[in-house]
N, C-alpha and C positions, 0 to 999 in steps of 0.2 A: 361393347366389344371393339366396337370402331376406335373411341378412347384411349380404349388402353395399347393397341398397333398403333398408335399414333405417337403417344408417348411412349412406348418403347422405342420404337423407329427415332424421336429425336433423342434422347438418351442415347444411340448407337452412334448418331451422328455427330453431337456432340464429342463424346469419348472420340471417334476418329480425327476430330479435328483438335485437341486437346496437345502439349508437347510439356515436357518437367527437365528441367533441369538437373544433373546431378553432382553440379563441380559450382563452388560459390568463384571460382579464379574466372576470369575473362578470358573468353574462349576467341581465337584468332580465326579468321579465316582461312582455310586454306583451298577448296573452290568452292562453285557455286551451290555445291550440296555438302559439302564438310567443315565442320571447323571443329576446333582442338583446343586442350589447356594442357600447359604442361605445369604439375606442384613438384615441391621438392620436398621429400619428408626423410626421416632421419635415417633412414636404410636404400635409400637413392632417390627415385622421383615416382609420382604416377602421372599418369598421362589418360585424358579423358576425350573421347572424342563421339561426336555428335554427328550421325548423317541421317538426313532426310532428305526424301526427295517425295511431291506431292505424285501421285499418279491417280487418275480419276478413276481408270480402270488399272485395277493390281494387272502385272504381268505373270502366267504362271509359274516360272519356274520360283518367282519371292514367294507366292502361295504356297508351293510345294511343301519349299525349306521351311516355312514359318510354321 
């Protein structure tokens, strides 16, 4: 039993520390928790952006919304 709470628990921790990309374009900084690609495709642009921020303990109002 021990075993298997053990590997779940690193499974969970894994996945939380885990990040994917979704824009093959070079993403810009824009601060220290955001950054952005902008693509141009044939009916105007899309625009992809990326925020993380690490927090050890979630705050709850992100809990809430999530």
């Amino acid at each position: 039993m021990k075993q298997i709470v053990l590997i779940v628990g690193a499974i969970i921790f894994l996945n939380a520390c885990t990040t994917a990309s979704v824009s093959n374009s070079r993403m810009v900084e824009y601060d220290a928790n955001t950054k952005y690609a902008v693509e141009p495709t044939e009916n105007g642009f899309r625009l992809t952006v990326d925020y993380g921020r690490y927090q050890f303990i979630p705050e709850t109002d992100a809990i809430l919304i999530a």
